[in-house]
Structures are given as structure tokens and as C-alpha cells.
C-alpha positions as CSV (number, residue, x, y, z in Angstrom):
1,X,106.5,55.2,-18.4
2,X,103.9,56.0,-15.9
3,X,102.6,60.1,-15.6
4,X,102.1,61.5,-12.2
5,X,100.1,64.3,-11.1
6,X,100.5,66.1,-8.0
7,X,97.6,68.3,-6.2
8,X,97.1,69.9,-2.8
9,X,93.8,68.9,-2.8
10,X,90.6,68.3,-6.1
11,X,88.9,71.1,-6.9
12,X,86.6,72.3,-9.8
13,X,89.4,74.0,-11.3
14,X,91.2,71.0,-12.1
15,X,88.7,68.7,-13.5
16,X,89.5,69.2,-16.8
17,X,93.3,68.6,-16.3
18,X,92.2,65.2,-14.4
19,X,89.6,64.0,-16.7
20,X,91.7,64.9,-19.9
21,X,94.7,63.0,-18.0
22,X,92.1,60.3,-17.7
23,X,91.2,60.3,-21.0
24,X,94.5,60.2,-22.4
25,X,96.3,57.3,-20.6
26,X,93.4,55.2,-21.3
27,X,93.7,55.5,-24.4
28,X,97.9,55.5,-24.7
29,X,97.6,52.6,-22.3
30,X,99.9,54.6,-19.6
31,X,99.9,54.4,-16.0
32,X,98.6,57.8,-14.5
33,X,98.9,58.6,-10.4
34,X,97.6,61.5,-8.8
35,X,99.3,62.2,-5.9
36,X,99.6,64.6,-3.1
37,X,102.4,67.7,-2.3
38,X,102.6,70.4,-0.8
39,X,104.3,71.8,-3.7
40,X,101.2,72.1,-5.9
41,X,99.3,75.4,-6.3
42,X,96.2,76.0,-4.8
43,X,94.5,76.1,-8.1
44,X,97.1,74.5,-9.6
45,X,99.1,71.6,-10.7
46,X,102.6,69.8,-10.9
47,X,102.9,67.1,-13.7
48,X,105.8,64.8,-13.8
49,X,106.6,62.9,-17.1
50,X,109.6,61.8,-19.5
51,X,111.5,63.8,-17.1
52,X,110.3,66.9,-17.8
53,X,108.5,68.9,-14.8
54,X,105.3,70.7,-15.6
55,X,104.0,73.4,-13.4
56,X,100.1,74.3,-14.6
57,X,97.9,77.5,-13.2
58,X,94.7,77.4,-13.3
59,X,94.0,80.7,-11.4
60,X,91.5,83.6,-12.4
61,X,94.5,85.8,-12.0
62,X,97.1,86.7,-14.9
63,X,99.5,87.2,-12.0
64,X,102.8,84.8,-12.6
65,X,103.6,82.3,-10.0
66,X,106.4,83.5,-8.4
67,X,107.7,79.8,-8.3
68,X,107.5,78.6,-12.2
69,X,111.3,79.4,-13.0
70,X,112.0,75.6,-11.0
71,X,109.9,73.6,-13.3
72,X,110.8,73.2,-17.3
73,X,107.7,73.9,-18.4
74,X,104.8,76.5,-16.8
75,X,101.5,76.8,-17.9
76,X,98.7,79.6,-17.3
77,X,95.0,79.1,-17.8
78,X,95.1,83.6,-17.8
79,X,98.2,84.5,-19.3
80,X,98.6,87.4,-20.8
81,X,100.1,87.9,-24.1
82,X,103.4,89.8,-23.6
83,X,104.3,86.8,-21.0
84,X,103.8,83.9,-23.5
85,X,107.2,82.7,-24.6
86,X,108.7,78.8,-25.1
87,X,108.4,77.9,-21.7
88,X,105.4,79.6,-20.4
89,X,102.7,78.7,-22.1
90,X,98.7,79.2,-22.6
91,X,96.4,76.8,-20.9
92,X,93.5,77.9,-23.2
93,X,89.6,78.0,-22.1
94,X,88.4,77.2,-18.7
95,X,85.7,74.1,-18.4
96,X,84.1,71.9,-16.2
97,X,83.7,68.2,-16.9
98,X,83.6,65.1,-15.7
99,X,84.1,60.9,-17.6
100,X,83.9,58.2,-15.4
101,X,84.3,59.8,-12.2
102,X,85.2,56.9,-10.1
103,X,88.1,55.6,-12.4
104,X,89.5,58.7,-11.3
105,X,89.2,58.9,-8.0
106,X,90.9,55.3,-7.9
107,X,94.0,56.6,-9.0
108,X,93.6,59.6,-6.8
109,X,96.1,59.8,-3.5
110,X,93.7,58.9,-0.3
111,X,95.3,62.0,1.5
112,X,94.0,64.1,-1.2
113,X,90.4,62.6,-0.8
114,X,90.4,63.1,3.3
115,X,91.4,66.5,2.6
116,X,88.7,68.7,4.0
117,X,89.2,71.0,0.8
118,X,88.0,68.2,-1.9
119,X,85.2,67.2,-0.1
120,X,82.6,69.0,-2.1
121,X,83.8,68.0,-5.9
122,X,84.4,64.4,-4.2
123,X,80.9,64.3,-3.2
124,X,79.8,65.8,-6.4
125,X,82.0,62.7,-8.5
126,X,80.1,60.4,-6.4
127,X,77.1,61.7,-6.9
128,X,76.8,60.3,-10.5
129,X,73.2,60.6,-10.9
130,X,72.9,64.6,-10.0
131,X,70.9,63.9,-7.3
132,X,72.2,66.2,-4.5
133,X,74.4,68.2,-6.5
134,X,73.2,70.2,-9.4
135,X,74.7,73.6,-9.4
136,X,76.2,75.9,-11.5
137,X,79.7,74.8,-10.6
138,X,79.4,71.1,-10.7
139,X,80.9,68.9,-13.1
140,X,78.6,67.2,-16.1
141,X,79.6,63.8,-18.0
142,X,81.0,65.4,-21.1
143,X,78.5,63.7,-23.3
144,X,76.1,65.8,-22.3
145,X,77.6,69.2,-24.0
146,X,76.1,68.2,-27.7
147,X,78.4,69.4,-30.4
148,X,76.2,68.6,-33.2
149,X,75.9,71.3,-35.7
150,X,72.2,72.2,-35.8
151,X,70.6,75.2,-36.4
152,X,68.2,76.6,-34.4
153,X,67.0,79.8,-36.5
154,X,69.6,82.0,-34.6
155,X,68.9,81.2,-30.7
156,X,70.4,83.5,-28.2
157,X,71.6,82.6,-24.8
158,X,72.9,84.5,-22.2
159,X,72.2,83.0,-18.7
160,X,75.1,84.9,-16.1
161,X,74.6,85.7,-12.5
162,X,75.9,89.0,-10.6
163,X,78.3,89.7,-7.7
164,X,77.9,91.6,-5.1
165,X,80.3,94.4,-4.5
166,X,79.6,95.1,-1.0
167,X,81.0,91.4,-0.5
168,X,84.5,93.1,-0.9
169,X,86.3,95.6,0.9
170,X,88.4,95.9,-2.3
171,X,88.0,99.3,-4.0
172,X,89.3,97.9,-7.7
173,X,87.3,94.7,-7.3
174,X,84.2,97.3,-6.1
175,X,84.9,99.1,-8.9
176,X,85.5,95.8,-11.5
177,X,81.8,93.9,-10.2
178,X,79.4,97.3,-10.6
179,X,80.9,97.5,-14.0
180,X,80.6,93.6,-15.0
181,X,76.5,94.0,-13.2
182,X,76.4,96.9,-15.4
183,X,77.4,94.8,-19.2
184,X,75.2,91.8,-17.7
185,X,72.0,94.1,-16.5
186,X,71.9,96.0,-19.6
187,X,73.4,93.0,-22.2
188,X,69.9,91.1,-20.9
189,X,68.0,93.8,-21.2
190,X,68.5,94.6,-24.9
191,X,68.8,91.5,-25.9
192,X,65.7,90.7,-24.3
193,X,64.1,93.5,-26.1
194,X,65.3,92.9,-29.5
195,X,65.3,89.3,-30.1
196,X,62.3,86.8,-29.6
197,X,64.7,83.9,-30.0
198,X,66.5,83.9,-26.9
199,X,67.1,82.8,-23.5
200,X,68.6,85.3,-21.2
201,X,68.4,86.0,-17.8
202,X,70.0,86.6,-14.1
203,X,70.7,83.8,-11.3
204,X,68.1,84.4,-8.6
205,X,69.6,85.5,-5.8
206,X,69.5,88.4,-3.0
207,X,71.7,90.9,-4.6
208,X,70.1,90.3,-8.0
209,X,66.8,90.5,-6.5
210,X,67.2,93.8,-5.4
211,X,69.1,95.2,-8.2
212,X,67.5,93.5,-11.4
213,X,64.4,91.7,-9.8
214,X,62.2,91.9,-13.5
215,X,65.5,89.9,-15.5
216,X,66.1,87.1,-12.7
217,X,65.2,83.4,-13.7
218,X,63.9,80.4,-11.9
219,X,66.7,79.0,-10.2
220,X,66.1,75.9,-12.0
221,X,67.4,77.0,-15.2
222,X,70.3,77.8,-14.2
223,X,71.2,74.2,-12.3
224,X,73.8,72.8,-14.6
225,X,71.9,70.1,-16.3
226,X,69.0,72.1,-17.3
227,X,71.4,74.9,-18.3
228,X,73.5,72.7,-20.4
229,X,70.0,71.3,-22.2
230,X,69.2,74.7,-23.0
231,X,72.5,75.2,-24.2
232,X,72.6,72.6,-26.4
233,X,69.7,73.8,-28.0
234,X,71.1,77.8,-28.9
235,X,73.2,78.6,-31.8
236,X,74.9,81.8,-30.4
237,X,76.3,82.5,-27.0
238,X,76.9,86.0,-25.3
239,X,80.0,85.8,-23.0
240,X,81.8,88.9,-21.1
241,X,85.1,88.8,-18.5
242,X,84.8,87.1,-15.5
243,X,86.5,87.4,-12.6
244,X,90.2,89.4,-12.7
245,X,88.6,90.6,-16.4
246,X,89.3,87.4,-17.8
247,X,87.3,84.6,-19.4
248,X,85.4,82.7,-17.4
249,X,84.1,79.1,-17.6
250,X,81.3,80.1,-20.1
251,X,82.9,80.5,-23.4
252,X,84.6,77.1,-22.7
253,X,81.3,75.8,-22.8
254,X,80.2,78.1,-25.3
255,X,83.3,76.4,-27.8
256,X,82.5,72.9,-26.1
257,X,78.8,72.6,-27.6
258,X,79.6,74.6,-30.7
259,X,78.3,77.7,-30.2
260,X,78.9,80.6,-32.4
261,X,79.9,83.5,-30.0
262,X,80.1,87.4,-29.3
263,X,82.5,88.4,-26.2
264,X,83.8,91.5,-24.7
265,X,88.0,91.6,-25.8
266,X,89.6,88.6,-24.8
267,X,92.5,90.0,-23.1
268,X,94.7,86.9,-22.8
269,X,96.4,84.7,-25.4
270,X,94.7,82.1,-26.6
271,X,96.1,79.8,-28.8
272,X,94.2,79.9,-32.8
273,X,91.6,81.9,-31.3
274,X,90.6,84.4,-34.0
275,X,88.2,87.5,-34.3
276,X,85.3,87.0,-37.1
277,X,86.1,83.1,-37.6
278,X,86.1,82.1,-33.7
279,X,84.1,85.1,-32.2
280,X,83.1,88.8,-32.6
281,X,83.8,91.3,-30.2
282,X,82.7,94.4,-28.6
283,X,84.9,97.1,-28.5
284,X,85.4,97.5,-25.0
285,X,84.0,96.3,-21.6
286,X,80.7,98.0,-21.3
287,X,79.4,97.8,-24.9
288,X,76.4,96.5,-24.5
289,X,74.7,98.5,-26.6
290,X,76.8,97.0,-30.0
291,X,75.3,93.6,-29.3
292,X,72.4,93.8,-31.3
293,X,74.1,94.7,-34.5
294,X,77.0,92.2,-34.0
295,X,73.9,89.6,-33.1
296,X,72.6,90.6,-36.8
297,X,75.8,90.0,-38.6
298,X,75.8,86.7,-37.2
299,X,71.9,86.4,-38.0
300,X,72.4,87.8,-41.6
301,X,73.1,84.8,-44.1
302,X,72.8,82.2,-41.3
303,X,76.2,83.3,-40.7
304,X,76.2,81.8,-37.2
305,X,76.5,78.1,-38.8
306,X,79.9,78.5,-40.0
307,X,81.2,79.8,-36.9
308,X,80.1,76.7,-35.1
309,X,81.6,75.0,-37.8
310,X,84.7,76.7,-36.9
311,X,84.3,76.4,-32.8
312,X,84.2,72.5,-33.9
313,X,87.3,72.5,-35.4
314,X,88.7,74.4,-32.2
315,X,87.2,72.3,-29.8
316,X,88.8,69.1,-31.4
317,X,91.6,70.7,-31.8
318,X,92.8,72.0,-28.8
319,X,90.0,71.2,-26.1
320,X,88.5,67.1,-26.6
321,X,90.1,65.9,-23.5
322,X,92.9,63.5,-25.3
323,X,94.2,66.5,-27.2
324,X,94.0,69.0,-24.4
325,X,96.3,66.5,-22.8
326,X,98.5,65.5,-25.6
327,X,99.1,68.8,-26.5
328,X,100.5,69.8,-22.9
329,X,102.9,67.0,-22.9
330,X,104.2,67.2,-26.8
331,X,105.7,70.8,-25.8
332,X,107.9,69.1,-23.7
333,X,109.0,67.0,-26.7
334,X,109.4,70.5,-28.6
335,X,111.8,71.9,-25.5
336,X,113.9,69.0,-25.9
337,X,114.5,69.4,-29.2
338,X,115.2,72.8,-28.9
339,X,117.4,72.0,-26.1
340,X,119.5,69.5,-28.5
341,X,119.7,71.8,-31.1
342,X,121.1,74.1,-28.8
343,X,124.1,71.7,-27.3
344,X,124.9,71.3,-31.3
């Protein structure tokens, strides 16, 4: 029984659906295919296994895909809580990752590869040394996100970037990017002020240059691998909404390498994912100024080290690549069942 995967084209979005589909059949000793359709989602995939048709959405948006009723299963990275039910279902954290990048593009469709759309992550597979490509968006071999528990007296990090508002014509998005400058800005700021032991800082760019020219950073920290070394080295992470005021990729990578971690609310559903064993939050989307007490509850007692203990646990539990997979796939086997108890 062989699983097949179907894209429009490979994009960063999905490398943690392909790799963990890598992952998995290795190990299970199954035949995987990744093929091309038309069907597939931009930022999305269509999983065919056992039968059972998955349709998975890895979109910044929590708006449903209006085609999900025709597949058995659907599956939303930014899914909001009241539209969780048996068959629509949470894809979790957002992360970016590669493992043996050219297994993968062997089993990968030819007509995907020419498609002018995966060009850049092709490249950036190939490119297994990180000599051309080393930005924020590229993929890193997954053994490079440490998940050792160390302790490193209470190390902040909080490296983020800005966006532009006068790059939309959008009034809500307008609206939606001077508040997220305005948490990042000032969430640097104070932390920068109050804590010796951190790393924080902006993405150098125009915009940030002329807005908050005195918190920008050397544009080689931010490149993926010396972020990720820094990372590796911090014991608590600061993470706010993304785009559409949802997660973004960080506090993947915050769980990935064991962080302890303080977020704005998490507005979607995440599976296990629980307030004062997981995270701590701010009450709303601007408090910045709560971070330096909720930094000191984590501080007090060393209190940080059990909550990477617990982002550990999470990580194996629902993000190592063969689980991440495995788990997608087994709630097919729980439909079915359902499904047979049903006919009885």
C-alpha cells in the first residue's frame, strides 16, 4: 500500500508535510509518490491513502476551503476553534525543515519540479551546503534545531522583522501590520531594557530602518543558520501573531528546540497546547508592557526548565516528523471506526 501526495507545485509551506511523509515511509517501509493536480491547494495538499482522501491547508488564513466537504478528512494548519469537529481537524504549529532533501525530490512528480512556482525551495533543497541560500525562509536539516535541555541562566530571544503597511492597499491589513510593528517595536524595546540576557532585535530592512533604525540587527543574524545557532542557545522565546493574527512559523521553532515560551493569545486550536505548562500569555495583542513580569515568573525558580521539559514532550508528541505524519493518517483509522460503528 503505497501513499500518494498530490501538489500544485513545492513550496516552503509544505516542507514539513513532505519531509514528515519522508520520514515516515522510510521508516514503515511504504512506497510514497508525490505527484502533481490541479486539485491541490495553493498552499495546500491532497493525500491519498487506505482509501481515505485527505485534503490539508496550510494557509495563514482561518478561512475554510470552500472545497473540503469532497474529501473524508480536512485539515487546517489556522483553524479556529468553533470549526474543529471529527473531520476537520488541526494541523498544529507551522515549521520549516528539511532531511535528506534529494530522497525527496526523487519521488517528487518532474512536472512539479519544472513548475516555475517551485523553483526557489528546489534550488534551496539542492543547495545542501547553504551556500546561496540562507534566508529567513529557507529550510534547515532538522538536526540542527538542538532540543537538548540546557539551561542557559534564563536567555531571551526575540529576533522578528516588520511589515510595511504602505505595501497594502488593504485598510484591515493597514490597520493589522501598525499594530503587530507596534507589539514588536516596543516588545524589543523593553525587553531590551530590562534584561541583559537576551537577544532581540529587528530584520534590517528599509521600512525598519526608518521606523526603528536604533533596534535593527545585522542582517546576518537573522540568516537562518546563524538564527537557529542562537536559538539553540536561549532558554525562552517571545512569539506574537503573524500574519491573518495567527501563529507564525516561530513558535514552531520555538517548541522544535525546546524553548520555554511567552505569546500573545493563541487564537486557534491547537491540539494539547496548554496555558502555564506549554506557554504564558499576554492578555491581548498589544501587551507589551506585561512581558517583563511574565519573563520573571518564568525566571523565578528556574521555572523556564520545566517548560522546556514540557515543549519536549510536545514536540515528540505531536511534531518529530514520524509522528506528525502518523498522527494525520491514524485519524482516518478513527473515521472508519466510527463509520462501522455507525452501519451497526
Amino acid at each position: 500500500m503505497h501513499i500518494e501526495i498530490l501538489i500544485k507545485h513545492w513550496t516552503s509551506h509544505l516542507n514539513q508535510l513532505l519531509y514528515s511523509a519522508l520520514v515516515y515511509s522510510k521508516i514503515k517501509k511504504k512506497k510514497l509518490v508525490i505527484n502533481y493536480s490541479e486539485l491541490a491547494p495553493y498552499e495546500g495538499a491532497i493525500i491519498l491513502y487506505n482509501n481515505v482522501s485527505f485534503l490539508l491547508d496550510y494557509s495563514d488564513s482561518s478561512k475554510i476551503l470552500d472545497s473540503y466537504k469532497k474529501y473524508d478528512l480536512y485539515f487546517k494548519r489556522s483553524i479556529n476553534k468553533k470549526d474543529v469537529t471529527k473531520t476537520s481537524l488541526p494541523l498544529n504549529f507551522q515549521v520549516n525543515f528539511s532531511t535528506n532533501p534529494f530522497s525527496l525530490i526523487r519521488r517528487m512528480d518532474k512536472k512539479i519540479l519544472k513548475n516555475p512556482t517551485s523553483k526557489t525551495e528546489l534550488l534551496r533543497a539542492l543547495d545542501y551546503f547553504s551556500l546561496m541560500f540562507n534566508d529567513s525562509h529557507s529550510s534547515k536539516k532538522i538536526n540542527k534545531f538542538s532540543k537538548d535541555i540546557k539551561d542557559n541562566n534564563g536567555k531571551i530571544i526575540f529576533l522578528t522583522r516588520l511589515w510595511s503597511p504602505e505595501r497594502t492597499n488593504d485598510i484591515e491589513e493597514k490597520k493589522r501590520r501598525i499594530q503587530q510593528n507596534e507589539f514588536r517595536i516596543n516588545a524589543c524595546k523593553t525587553i531590551k531594557q530590562n534584561f541583559k540576557n537576551s537577544i532581540v532585535g529587528i530584520q534590517k530592512d528599509s521600512y525598519s530602518l526608518r521606523i526603528a533604525k536604533k533596534l535593527t540587527v545585522d542582517n546576518k543574524i537573522t540568516k537562518k543558520s546563524s538564527y537557529i545557532s542562537l536559538l539553540n542557545s536561549a532558554d525562552i522565546g517571545i512569539a506574537d501573531d503573524g500574519l491573518f493574527d495567527n501563529p507564525g512559523w516561530k513558535i514552531g521553532e520555538y517548541v522544535m528546540t525546546s524553548k520555554a515560551i511567552i505569546t500573545t493569545p493563541i487564537n486557534i486550536h491547537i491540539d494539547n497546547f496548554k496555558e502555564n505548562i506549554n506557554y504564558l500569555k499576554t492578555k491581548c495583542r498589544n501587551s507589551y508592557n506585561e512581558l517583563p513580569d511574565l519573563i520573571e515568573t518564568l525566571i523565578s525558580e528556574k521555572k523556564y526548565l520545566q517548560m522546556k521539559k514540557s515543549n519536549k514532550y510536545w514536540f515528540d508528541s505531536y511534531m518529530h516528523p514520524y509522528v506528525y505524519f502518523e498522527n494525520i493518517l491514524n485519524k482516518a483509522t478513527v473515521m472508519q471506526q466510527g463509520n462501522e460503528v455507525k452501519k451497526e
